[in-house]
N, C-alpha and C positions, 0 to 999 in steps of 0.2 A: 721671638722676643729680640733675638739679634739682630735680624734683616729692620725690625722697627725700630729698634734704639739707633741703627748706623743712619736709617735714615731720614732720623731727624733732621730739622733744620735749624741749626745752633745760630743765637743771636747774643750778640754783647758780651763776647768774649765765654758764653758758656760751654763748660765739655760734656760729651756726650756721655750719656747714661753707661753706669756699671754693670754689669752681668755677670752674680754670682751664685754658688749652689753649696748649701750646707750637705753634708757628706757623714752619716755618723759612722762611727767607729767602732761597731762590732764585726768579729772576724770574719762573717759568713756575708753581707754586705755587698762587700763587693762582688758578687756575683749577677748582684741584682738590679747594677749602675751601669751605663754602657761610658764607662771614663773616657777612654781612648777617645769616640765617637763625639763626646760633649765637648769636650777637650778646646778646640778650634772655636767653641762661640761663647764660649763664658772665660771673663778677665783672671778668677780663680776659685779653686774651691777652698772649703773651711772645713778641714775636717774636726770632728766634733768628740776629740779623743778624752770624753768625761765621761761620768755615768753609767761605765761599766761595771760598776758593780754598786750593789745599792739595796734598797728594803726590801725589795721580792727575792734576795736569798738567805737563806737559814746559817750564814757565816758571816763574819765581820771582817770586809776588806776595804781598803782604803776606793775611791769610785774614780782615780785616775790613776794607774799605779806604772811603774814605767815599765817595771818587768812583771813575769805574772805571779804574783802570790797564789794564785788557784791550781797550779799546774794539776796538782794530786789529787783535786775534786772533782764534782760536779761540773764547777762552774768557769773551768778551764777555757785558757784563749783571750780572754780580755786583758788586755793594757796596748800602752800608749803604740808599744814597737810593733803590736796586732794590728789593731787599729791602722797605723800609716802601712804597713805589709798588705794589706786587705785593699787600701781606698787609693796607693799612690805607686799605680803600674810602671813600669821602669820606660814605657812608652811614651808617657807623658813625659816633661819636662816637669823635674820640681820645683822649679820656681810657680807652677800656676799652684801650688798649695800653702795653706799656710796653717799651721799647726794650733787645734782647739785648744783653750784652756778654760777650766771652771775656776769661778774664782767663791765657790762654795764648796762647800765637803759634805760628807756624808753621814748619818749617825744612824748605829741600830740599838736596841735596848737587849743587851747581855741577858744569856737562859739562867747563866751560873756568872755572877758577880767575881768568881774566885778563877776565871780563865778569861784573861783579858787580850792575850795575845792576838794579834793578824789570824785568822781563821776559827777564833772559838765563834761556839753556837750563839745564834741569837733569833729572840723570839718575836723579832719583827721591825718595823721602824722605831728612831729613837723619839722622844718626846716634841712638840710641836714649839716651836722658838720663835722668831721674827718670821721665819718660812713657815712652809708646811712640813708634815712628819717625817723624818727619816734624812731631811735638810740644816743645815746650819753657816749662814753668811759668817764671811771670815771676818769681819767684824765684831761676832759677837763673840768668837772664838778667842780674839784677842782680849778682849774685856774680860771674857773670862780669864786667861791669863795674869791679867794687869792684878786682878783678884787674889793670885797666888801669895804672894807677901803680904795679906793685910790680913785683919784678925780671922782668928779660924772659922767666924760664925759667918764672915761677908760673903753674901750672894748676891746675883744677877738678878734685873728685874724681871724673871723668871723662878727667882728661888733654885738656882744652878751654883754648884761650886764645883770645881777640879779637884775630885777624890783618888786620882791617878796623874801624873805631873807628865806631862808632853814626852814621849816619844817616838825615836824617828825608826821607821819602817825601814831598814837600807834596799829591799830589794826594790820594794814600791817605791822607795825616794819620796813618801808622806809622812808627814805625822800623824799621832792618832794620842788619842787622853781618855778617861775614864770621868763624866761627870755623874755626881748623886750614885755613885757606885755600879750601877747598871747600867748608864749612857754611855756605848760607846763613840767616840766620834774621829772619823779620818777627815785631815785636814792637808792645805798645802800652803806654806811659806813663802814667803819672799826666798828665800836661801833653796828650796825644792822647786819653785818654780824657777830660778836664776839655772839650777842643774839639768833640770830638763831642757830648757831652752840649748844651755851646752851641749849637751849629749846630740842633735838634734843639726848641729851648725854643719856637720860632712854634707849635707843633701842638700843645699843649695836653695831650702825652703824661702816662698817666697815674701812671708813673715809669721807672723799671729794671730789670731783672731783671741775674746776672749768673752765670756758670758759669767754674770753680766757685772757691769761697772758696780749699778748699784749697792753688791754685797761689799765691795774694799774697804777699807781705813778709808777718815776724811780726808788722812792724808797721800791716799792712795798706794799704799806701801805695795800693794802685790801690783799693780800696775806700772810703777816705777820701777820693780824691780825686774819686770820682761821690757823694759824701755832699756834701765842702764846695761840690762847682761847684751842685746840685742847690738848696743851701741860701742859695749866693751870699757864703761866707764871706770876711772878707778884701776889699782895696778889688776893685770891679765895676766892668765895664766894659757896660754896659747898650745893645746894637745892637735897635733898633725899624723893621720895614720895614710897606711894605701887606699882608702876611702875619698880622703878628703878632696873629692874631684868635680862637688858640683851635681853629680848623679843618684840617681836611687839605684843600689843592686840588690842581687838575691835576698841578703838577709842584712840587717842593720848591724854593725860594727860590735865585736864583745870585748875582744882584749885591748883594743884601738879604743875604747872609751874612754872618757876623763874616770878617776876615781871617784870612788863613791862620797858621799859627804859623812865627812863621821859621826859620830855620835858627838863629840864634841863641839861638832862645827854646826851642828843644825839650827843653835841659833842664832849663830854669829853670821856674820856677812861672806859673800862666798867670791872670791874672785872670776869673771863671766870672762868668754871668749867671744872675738869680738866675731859678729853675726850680720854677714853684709846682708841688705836691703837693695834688690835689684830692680821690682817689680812696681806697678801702680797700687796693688795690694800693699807693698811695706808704706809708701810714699802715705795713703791714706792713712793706715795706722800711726805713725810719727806724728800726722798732723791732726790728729785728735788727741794723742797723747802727747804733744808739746801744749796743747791750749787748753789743758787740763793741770798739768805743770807749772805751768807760765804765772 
């Protein structure tokens, strides 16, 4: 596919074709990918760091979570710092990657209404919304929200209300809420996705990828908000450790992180650090999300 895109014959100022490879993000993965090897004929890869965790386990964890809520289970090893540890060899150069985001969350239906926490039991996917089961667009996430302050009886055109009020996961950096008592649902913010993106600036990544538009705000809120953290818009909070070199090494940075976002700050706006764009992969992202902006 390489050898036939280079050797096209470009006319009327057109550039040659892109060459990329989605990468998903479980820990065992990268065994199975010859990266190094691919490396030299694809522009970048996307790695696909969602959906780790989700309806096929008998626990309620957020499905992009930064650090691992599961360590102690079953279902140990997924999140985000797995994920890139697995898929982004320190041979490669990190700019050919750029970091998956989901811009949907996950929902399971509670075994016991009266343990809502990050790892209680649950007896399966949550109820079926705008998506399919065990799914919910962050769009609908926020309506449900908007919901919060109006009278007690108001529901979603699903007959959904917020019977548990948004809380933030600190280790996952998600939210998660409690709908109709038994819904539970992890979700992720403009302010969790602004953190992750920070967390994430030491490696020199080559931007973001994100799946899929169509779940956001109309007015794109979680998209704008990996646009301004990426750009550094707004005042910056600029964290520099022995990492910050551009490289991928042995393990991803812990004391050298920005701090956590608080409980206080999860809904409020989060100051981003700014996140340079080196690659043909950021250049395309910008310019789909400047003309979506615009």
């Amino acid at each position: 596919m390489r050898e036939a895109a280079n050797a096209e014959v470009l006319e009327n100022g057109r550039e040659r074709l892109i060459l990329s490879i989605a990468l998903p993000g479980g820990p065992f993965h990268g065994d199975y990918f010859l990266i190094p090897k691919l490396a030299p004929h694809v522009d970048w890869f996307n790695i696909m760091a969602y959906n780790l965790h989700g309806q096929w386990e008998k626990q309620v964890f957020c499905a992009a979570p930064l650090h691992d809520p599961a360590a102690k289970t079953e279902y140990n090893g997924y999140s985000l710092i797995h994920a890139i540890e697995s898929m982004a060899p320190k041979t490669v150069s990190p700019q050919k990657f750029n970091l998956g985001l989901s811009l949907s969350g996950v929902t399971f239906t509670l075994k016991d209404k009266s343990l809502t926490e990050p790892g209680a039991p649950a007896q399966g996917p949550g109820n079926k919304g705008c998506q399919e089961q065990g799914a919910m667009s962050y769009f609908e996430a926020t309506k449900l929200m908007d919901l919060l302050g109006a009278k007690s009886q108001a529901v979603d055109v699903y007959q959904r209300k917020i019977t548990q009020a948004p809380k933030l996961d600190e280790q996952s950096q998600c939210m998660y809420m409690v709908v109709n008592e038994d819904q539970w649902v992890g979700f992720d913010t403009p302010e969790t996705f602004a953190y992750k993106v920070d967390y994430f600036h030491n490696f020199g990544f080559g931007g973001v990828s994100i799946w899929s538009m169509d779940s956001d705000t109309k007015d794109h809120r979680l998209t704008r908000s990996i646009f301004e953290t990426i750009h550094g818009k707004g005042n910056k909070t600029v964290t520099s450790g022995p990492n910050n070199t551009g490289k991928v090494v042995d393990r991803l940075p812990g004391a050298d992180r920005p701090k956590s976002i608080s409980k206080n700050a999860a809904g409020t706006g989060l100051d981003a650090i700014s996140f340079v764009f080196t690659t043909a992969a950021a250049i395309a992202l910008v310019s789909t999300i400047s003309a979506l902006l615009a």
